[in-house]
Structure formats: structure tokens, C-alpha cells
N, C-alpha and C positions, 0 to 999 in steps of 0.2 A: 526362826524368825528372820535374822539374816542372812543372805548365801552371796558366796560371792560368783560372779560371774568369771568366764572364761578367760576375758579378755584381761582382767587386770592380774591372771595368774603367770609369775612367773615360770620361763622353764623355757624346753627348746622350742623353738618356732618349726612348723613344717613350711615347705618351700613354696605354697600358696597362702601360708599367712603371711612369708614376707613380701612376697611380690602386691600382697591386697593391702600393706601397710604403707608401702613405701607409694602408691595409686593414691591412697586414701588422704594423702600430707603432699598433694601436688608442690604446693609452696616455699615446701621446707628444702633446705639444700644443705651444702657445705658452704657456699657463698655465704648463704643467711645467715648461718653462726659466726661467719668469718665477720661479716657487716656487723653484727650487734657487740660484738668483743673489741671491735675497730669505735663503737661511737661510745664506749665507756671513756670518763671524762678522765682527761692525768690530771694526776696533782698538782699542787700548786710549785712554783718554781720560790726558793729561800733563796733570800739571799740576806746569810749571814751577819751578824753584831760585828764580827771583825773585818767585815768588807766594804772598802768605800768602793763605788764605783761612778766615772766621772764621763759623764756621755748618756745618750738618749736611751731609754731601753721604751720596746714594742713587742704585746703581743697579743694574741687573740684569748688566751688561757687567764690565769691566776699567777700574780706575784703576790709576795708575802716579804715585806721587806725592815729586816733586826737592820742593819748596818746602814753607810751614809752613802747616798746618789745627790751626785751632783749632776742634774739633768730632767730633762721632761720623762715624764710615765707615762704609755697610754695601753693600759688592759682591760679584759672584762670583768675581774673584782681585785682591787689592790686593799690590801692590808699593811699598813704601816705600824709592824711593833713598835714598843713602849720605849725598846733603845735606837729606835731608825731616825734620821733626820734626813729631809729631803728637800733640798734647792733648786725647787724647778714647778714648771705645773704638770699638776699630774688630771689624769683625763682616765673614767672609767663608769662603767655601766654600775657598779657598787663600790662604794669606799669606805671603810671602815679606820679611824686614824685613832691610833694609840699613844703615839710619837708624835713627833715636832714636823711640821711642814711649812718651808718658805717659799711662796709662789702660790700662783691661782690653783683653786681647787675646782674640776666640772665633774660634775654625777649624776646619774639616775636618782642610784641612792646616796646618799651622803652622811656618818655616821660620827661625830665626835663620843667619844669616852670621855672618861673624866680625868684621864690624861694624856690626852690629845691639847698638844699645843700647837696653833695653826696661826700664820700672819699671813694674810691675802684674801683676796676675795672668795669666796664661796659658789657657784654657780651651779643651781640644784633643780632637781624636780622633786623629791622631797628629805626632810632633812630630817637628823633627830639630835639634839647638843644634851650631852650628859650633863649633870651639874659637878661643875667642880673644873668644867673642860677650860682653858684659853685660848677666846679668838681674839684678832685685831684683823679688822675689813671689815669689808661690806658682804651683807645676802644677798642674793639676787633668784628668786623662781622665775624657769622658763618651760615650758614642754618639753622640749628636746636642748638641754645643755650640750647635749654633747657637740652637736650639728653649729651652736656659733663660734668654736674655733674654726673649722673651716670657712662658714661664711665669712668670718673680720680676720680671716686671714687672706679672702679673696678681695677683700673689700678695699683694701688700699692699694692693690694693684689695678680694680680697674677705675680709682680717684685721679691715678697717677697717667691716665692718659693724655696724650697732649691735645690743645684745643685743635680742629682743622682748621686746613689753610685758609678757608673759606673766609672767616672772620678773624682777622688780625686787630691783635689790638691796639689800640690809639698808644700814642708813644705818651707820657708822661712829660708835664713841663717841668724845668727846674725848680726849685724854691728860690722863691723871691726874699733877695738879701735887702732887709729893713733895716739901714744901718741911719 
């Protein structure tokens, strides 16, 4: 009823099945499997319950953070365990907060648990608060959170330009002393 075919029998190859094999998979290389072993994702980077760390961290990857940063975050999924406290704003494509965060929050995703305790604003494209979680701030939905730190970080550089020469301004009079 069933036979199996030639091809799928293991055993020696003669020296016109491998030259008709290696023809047949033009695409395939050693490059190819070198490229798809290369976009396997790494893990996530820990950083430890017994580690504070006091300065900026950036990266394109996954942090997952037990211990205390004092400083801004910006990754593409941060995870704030249940012992992490974090003093700064942290900035990421998902976030999922288990722990304490002081400073602005901006996400894609944005995730309280229900013990997640967070004071600062919130700035999301969509959000989910567990019950039992503690905020203090404000929500804010926008399309693209991530994109208005660097807008309002460009934005008071170009407020701060100065008027041209063109129009000067009227000098001001003194105050008239009404004695």
C-alpha cells in the first residue's frame, strides 16, 4: 500500500546524486545557515537584585531588571522585576513593570501587574493596569509614544532660538514711581 521512494532512503549517495543535489538547492549555502544562526534572538540581559546601577543604560535587545538603576532605560522589551526600583524614564517598544518605577513611562506596550508600583506619567499606545497595581500620574494615548521624546527633546532647542536682527524689540519703560 505504501512504498517508500528512492529519494528519501538513506545510504551512500553516488557522485551524480550529489552533484544533482547540491544543482537542485541553488540557494542554500553555508552563508545561509551562517545568516539564520546569526538572527536567532540572545537573551535577555539581567541585571541582578543585588545590583544598583547608576547611569544611562541603551539597547536594541531585552533588559530584564531584579536590582536598582538610577538612570534613563531605553530597550525593545524591559521587564522591571518585583525587587527592581528604577529612577529615571524608561523608554521601550514593551514594558512590562512588576517593581517600583520613579519617572516617566513611554511604550508601545505598557503592562502594570499587580505589583507594579509606578509614580509618573504613563505614555502609551496601549495599556493594561492589573488590579491591585499603584499608579500616581497621568495616562496619556498617543500612536507613536516612543517618537515624543525626541520630538520635546528637539522642541526647546529650536523655542530657544533668538529673535533676528531684523526686528528689535522696543526697549521697555520704567515703572512709574506713584508715591
Amino acid at each position: 500500500m505504501f512504498s517508500k521512494s528512492k529519494i528519501n532512503e538513506p545510504g551512500p549517495k553516488t557522485e551524480a546524486d550529489k552533484s544533482h543535489a547540491t544543482q537542485g538547492t541553488p540557494g542554500r549555502s553555508s552563508m545561509e545557515f551562517g545568516n539564520a544562526a546569526a538572527k536567532t534572538k540572545p537573551s535577555a540581559s539581567v541585571l541582578s537584585s543585588d545590583l544598583t546601577i547608576t547611569g544611562n543604560l541603551r539597547t536594541t535587545g531585552d533588559i530584564q531588571v531584579e536590582g536598582t538603576v538610577e538612570g534613563d532605560i531605553r530597550a525593545h522589551l524591559l521587564t522591571v522585576g518585583e525587587t527592581a526600583t528604577i529612577r529615571g524614564e524608561i523608554v521601550a517598544d514593551d514594558i512590562v513593570v512588576n517593581g517600583r518605577v520613579i519617572g516617566r513611562v513611554r511604550g508601545l506596550k505598557v503592562r502594570l501587574t499587580s505589583t507594579a508600583r509606578v509614580e509618573g506619567d504613563i505614555i502609551h499606545k496601549t495599556i493594561a493596569i492589573e488590579s491591585g497595581a499603584h499608579f500616581e500620574g497621568s495616562v496619556q494615548r498617543q500612536d507613536d509614544p516612543l517618537a515624543t521624546g525626541r520630538a520635546s527633546a528637539a522642541a526647546p532647542a529650536q523655542n530657544q532660538t533668538p529673535a533676528p536682527a531684523s526686528a528689535p524689540a522696543a526697549p521697555k519703560a520704567p515703572p512709574a514711581d506713584n508715591r
